[in-house]
C-alpha positions as CSV (number, residue, x, y, z in Angstrom):
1,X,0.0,0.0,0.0
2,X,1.3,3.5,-0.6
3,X,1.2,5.8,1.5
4,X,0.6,9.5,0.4
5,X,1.8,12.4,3.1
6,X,0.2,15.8,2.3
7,X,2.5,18.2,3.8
8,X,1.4,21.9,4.0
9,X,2.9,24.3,2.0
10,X,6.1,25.8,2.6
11,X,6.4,29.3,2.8
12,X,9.4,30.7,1.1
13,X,10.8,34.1,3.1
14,X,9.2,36.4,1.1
15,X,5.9,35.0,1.4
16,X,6.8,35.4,5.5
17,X,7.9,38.5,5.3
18,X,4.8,39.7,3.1
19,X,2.6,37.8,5.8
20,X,4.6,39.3,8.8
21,X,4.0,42.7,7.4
22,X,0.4,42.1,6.5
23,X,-0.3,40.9,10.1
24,X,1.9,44.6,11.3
25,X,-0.3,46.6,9.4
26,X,-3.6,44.8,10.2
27,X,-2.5,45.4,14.1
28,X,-1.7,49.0,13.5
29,X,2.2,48.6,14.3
30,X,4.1,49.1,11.2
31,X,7.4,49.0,11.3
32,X,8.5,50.6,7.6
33,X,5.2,52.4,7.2
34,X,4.0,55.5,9.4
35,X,1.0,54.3,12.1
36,X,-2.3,54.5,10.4
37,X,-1.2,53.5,6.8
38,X,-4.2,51.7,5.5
39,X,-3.7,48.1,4.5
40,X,-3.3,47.8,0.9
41,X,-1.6,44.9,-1.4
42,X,1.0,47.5,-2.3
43,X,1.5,48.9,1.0
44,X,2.0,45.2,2.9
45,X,4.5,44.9,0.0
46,X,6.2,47.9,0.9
47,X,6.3,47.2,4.7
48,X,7.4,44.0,4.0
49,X,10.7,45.7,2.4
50,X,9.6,44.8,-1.2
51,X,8.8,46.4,-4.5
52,X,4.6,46.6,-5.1
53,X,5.5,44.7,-7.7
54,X,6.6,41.8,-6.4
55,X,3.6,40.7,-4.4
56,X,1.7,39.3,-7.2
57,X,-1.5,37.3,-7.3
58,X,0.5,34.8,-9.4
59,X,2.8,34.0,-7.1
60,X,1.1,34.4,-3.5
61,X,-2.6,34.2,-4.4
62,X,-3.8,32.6,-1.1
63,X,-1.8,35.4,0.7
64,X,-3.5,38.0,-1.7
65,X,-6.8,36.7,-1.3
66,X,-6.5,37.0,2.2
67,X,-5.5,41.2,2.0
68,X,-8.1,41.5,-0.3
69,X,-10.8,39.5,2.1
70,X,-9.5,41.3,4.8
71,X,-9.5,44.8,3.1
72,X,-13.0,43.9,1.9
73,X,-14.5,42.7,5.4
74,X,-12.7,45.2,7.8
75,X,-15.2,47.8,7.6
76,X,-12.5,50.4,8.2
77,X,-12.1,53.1,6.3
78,X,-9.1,54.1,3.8
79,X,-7.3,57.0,5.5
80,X,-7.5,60.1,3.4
81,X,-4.4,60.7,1.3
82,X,-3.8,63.8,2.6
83,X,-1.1,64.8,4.5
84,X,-1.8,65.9,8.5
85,X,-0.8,69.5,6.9
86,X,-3.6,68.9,4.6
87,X,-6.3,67.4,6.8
88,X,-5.0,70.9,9.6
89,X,-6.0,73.1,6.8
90,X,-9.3,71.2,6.0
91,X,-10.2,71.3,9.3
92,X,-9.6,74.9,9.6
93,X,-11.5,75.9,6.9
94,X,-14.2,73.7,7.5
95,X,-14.1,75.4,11.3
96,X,-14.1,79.1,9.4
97,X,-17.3,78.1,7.5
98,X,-18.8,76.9,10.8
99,X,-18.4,80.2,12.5
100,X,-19.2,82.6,9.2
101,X,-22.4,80.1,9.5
102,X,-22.7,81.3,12.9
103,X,-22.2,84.5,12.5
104,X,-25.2,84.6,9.5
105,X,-27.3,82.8,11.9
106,X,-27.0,85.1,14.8
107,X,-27.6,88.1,12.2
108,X,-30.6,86.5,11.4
109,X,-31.9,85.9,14.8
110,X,-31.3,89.5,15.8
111,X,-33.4,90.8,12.1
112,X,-35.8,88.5,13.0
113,X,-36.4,89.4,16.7
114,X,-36.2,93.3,15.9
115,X,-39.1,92.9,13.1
116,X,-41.1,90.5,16.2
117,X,-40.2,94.0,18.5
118,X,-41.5,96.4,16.0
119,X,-44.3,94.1,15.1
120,X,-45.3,93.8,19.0
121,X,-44.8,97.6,19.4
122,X,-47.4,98.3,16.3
123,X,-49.8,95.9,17.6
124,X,-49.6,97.8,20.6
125,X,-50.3,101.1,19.2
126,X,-52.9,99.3,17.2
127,X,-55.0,98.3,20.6
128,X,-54.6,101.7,22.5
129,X,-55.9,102.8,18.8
130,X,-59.2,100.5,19.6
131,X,-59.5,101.6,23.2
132,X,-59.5,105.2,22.1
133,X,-61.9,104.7,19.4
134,X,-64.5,102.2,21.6
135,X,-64.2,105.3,24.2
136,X,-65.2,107.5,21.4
137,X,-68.0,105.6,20.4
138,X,-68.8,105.4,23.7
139,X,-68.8,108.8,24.4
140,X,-71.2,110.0,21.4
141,X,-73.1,107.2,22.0
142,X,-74.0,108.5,25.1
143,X,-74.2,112.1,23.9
144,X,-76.6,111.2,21.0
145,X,-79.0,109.5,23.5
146,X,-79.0,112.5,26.0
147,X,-79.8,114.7,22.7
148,X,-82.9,112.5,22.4
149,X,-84.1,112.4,26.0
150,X,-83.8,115.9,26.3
151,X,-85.6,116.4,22.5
């Protein structure tokens, strides 16, 4: 009988090194890269010491199945490509249009409570107008029907 062994694949030390840098950069602890560089085919590559190049499907295709499974799953985000200069001066400018926004806001509460004011002031006018004009009414009212009695 003959017996068959089925020995795992052995993984040559590029494939180690493109799997140690893959698991670095999944963790968050790169060790080439800055901290926070996304995980990317190219960039395990790079962390790993490599060319891009050189991590091809051809040649490690269950290693990049697993980046791109993992890339695909992980939920997270790609980090902008901008540089923290670039994200500073985003976030300034996105802070300037938050406060110009503020600014029109609080120009529009004060229009908008000086027409209320002016409003409420003319109402006011308008009733001592009525009250004047009932104790008008009143008055002739009252004067008409003493012209009669005394007729």
């Amino acid at each position: 009988m003959l017996s068959m062994r089925i020995d795992p694949p052995v993984m040559g030390k590029a494939e180690a090194a493109f799997r140690a840098a893959f698991l670095r950069l999944k963790l968050g602890k790169p060790e080439t890269l800055p901290k926070g560089t996304p995980v990317t085919q190219n960039n395990v590559a790079r962390e790993a010491g490599k060319d891009p190049s050189a991590l091809k499907k051809e040649r490690f295709p269950a290693l990049v199945r697993e980046i791109q499974g993992w890339i695909a799953t992980s939920g997270a985000p790609l980090k902008s490509s901008r540089t923290p200069r670039e994200e500073l001066r985003a976030a300034r400018r996105r802070n300037q249009s938050m406060r110009d926004r503020i600014e029109e806001l609080k120009r529009d509460r004060d229009l908008a409570q000086s027409k209320l004011m002016s409003a409420e002031r003319e109402l006011l006018e308008l009733w001592r107008e009525v009250v004047s004009l009932r104790q008008m009414v009143n008055q002739n009212v009252v004067s008409l029907g003493s012209r009669l009695v005394e007729q």
